[in-house]
GUVEX-142483 format. One record per residue (C-alpha): x, y, z; residue in one letter. Coordinates in steps of 0.25 Angstrom, whole numbers, plus 5000, padded with zeros to 4 digits. Example, Ala and Ser with C-alpha at 12.3 -4.5 7.8 and 13.67 -1.06 7.14 Angstrom:
2
504949825031A 505549965029S 
END
This chain:
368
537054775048X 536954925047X 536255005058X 534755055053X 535255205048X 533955265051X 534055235065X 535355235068X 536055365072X 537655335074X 537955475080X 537055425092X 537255295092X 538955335093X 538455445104X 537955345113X 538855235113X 539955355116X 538955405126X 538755275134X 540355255134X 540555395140X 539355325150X 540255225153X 541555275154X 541055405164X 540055315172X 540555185170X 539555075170X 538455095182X 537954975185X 537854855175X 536554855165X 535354745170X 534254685164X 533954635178X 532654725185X 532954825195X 532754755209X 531654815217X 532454775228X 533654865235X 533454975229X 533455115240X 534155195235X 533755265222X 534255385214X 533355425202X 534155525192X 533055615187X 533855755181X 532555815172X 532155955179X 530855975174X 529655985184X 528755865175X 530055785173X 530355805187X 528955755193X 528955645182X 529955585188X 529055565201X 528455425196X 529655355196X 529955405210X 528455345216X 528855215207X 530455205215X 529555235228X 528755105224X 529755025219X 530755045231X 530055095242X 531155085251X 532155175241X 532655295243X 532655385230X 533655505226X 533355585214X 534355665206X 533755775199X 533955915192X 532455945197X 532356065204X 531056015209X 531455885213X 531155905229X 529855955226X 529555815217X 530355715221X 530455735237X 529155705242X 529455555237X 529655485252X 530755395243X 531455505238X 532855545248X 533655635240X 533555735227X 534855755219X 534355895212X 535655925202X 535556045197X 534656095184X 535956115176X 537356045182X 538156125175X 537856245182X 537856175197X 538956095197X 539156085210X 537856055212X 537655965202X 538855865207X 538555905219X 537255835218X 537855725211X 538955695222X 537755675233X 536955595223X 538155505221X 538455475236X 537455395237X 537155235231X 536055205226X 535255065221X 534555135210X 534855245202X 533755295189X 533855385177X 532555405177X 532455495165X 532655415150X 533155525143X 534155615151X 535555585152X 535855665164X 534755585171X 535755445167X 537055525170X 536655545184X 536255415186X 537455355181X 538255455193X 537555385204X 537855265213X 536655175210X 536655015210X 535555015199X 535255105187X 534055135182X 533655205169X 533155215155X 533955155144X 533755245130X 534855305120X 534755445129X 535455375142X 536755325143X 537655255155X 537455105160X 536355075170X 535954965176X 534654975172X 534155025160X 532655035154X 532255055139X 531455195138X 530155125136X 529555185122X 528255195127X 528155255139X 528355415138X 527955465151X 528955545159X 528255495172X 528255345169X 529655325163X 530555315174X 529455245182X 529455135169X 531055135171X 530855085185X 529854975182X 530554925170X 531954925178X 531254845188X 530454745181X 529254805185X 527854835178X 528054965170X 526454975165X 525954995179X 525355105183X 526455235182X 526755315196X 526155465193X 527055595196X 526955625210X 527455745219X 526955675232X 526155785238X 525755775252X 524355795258X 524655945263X 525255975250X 524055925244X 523056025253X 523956135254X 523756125236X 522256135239X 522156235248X 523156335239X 522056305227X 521156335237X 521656475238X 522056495224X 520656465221X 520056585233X 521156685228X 520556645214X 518956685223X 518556535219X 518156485233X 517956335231X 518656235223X 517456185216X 517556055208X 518956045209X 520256155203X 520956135190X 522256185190X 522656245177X 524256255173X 524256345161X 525856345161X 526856245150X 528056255144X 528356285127X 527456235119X 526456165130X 526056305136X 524556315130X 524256455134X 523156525142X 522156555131X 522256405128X 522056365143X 521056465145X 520056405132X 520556265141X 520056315156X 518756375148X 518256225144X 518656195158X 517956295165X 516656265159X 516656115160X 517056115175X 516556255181X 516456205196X 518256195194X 519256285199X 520456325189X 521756355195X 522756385188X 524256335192X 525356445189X 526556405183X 528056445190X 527856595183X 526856625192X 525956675181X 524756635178X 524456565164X 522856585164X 522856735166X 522556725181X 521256685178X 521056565187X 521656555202X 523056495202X 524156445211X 525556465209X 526856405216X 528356395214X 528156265223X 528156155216X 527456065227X 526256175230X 526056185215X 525756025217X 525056045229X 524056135223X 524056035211X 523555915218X 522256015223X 521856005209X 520655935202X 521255935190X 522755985183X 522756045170X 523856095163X 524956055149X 526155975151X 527156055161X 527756015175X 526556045182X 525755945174X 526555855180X 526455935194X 524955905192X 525255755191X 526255745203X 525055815213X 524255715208X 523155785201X 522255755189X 523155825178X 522755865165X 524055875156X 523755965143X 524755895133X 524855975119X 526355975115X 527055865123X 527155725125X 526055675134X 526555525135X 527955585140X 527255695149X 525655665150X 525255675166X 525055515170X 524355435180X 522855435186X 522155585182X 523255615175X 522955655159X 523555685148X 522855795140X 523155785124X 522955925120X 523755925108X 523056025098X 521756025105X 521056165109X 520956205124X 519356175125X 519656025119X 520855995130X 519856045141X 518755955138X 519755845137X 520255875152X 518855915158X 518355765155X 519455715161X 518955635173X 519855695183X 519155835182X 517555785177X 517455725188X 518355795200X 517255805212X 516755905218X 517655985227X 517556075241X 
END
């Protein structure tokens, strides 16, 4: 019977099978494929091979580590990681022993890179997870390392055997939830429950020294009290997602009016610059753990899709995600006061009437 034309491509299709021999022949076969459930017994020692960079990819990845510290709460996790930011995310997690940080671009930095990869190596682990369906490098690494078990998602992008492999469910987008669903379906377990939310684990003092530096921002601004709570504004994205001052201006003025007893503070992106020309107070740090410290002190987060969207959600604060270009089901904020805001061809004053009936911000209480 002839293969359906119109769906077949035999370029890829002779592509893969070459690339999954190569797979074979380099790696070898790394533990035999199961249809069995991965035991939730005897597993301690866990590496999860994570190699995006970005500061939302990066923090994204944080849910499956509260799901591993449920799941095996005697374990031991590694991470291997291209993130510069991984100490700041990843190592506040009680679970988490050791971060493998390979460097942005291996090529470059290949002592390094080896390097990193020799330590990585030395050491057996129970449980090894690509947690990333799409990248390659991600399932490479995996393959280097001494694991008894395998996890990772099964799709046309990943190559090499594992032991066990998950179908990338069709229906479920979200970059925060995925690897969380790879876990539970490896394990039997129920994947509708309720999803862990990105988490930075911030610590009491962490928490009051972010209020008192909003404190001061908002005295060095001559606003003396907090009033009903502080919005935080974060006027900065990348491309196409940046929606410009004039935009956020006609936004904060629709604000303003509905909510006269709030503060605005405006969080400064990395330049340093503000994007609201100065007119509000603001805070501004390189640190990426004081920038969420002074997050969690917020009555409400507002800002587009960007990596201190995600920031926002990490701190735990209600956060407002302004979604106008990109995939909200893939990036959209998650979890209890967390919202995706559809903003897609809609004018400045219509977004801020959407996010001042929100229930997280009409009815913050009264503070100081």
């Amino acid at each position: 019977m002839l293969k359906n034309t119109r769906y077949y491509d035999p370029i890829n299709d002779l592509r893969r099978k070459v690339a999954r021999r190569l797979m074979r022949m380099v790696f070898g076969s790394h533990g035999q494929p199961t249809s069995e459930p991965l035991p939730g017994k005897g597993i301690y020692r866990i590496l999860v091979c994570h190699v995006s960079h970005s500061l939302g990819n990066t923090l994204l990845l944080t849910p499956l580590l509260s799901e591993l510290e449920k799941v095996f709460p005697a374990a031991e996790i590694d991470i291997l990681t291209r993130s510069p930011i991984a100490d700041d995310v990843y190592g506040h997690f009680f679970s988490v022993q050791r971060i493998f940080r390979l460097p942005a671009h291996g090529v470059g930095h290949p002592f390094q890179f080896f390097g990193t990869l020799r330590r990585m190596r030395k050491i057996r682990y129970d449980l090894a997870i690509d947690a990333d369906p799409l990248s390659q490098t991600g399932r490479l690494l995996m393959l280097l390392s001494n694991s008894t078990y395998t996890l990772g998602f099964s799709s046309p992008k990943k190559h090499g055997e594992i032991t066990h492999a998950v179908p990338l469910p069709e229906k479920l987008e979200s970059k925060g939830r995925r690897p969380v669903y790879l876990l539970r379906s490896a394990m039997g377990r129920d994947a509708a429950a309720d999803y862990p939310v990105p988490d930075i684990r911030l610590g009491a003092e962490e928490r009051e020294q972010g209020r008192s530096a909003l404190t001061r921002s908002l005295a060095a601004g001559g606003i003396s009290s907090p009033g009903r709570g502080i919005i935080g504004i974060f006027a900065n994205a990348t491309g196409p997602k940046l929606l410009g001052e004039a935009w956020w201006m006609r936004f904060i003025q629709v604000l303003e009016a509905q909510y006269p007893e709030h503060r605005i503070v405006e969080i400064l992106p990395a330049s340093g610059q503000s994007m609201l020309s100065s007119r509000y107070p603001g805070y501004y740090s390189s640190d990426l753990r004081k920038i969420a410290s002074v997050l969690s002190g917020l009555a409400v987060y507002i800002s587009a899709d960007c990596g201190i969207m995600h920031l926002a959600c990490a701190s735990d604060v209600p956060t407002m995600g302004i979604f106008t270009v990109t995939n909200a089901g893939e990036w959209g904020p998650y979890g209890p006061g967390r919202h995706v805001i559809a903003a897609h061809r809609k004018e400045p004053e219509e977004v801020a009437r959407m996010i001042a009936d929100m229930p997280e911000l009409a009815g913050h209480p009264q503070v100081g």
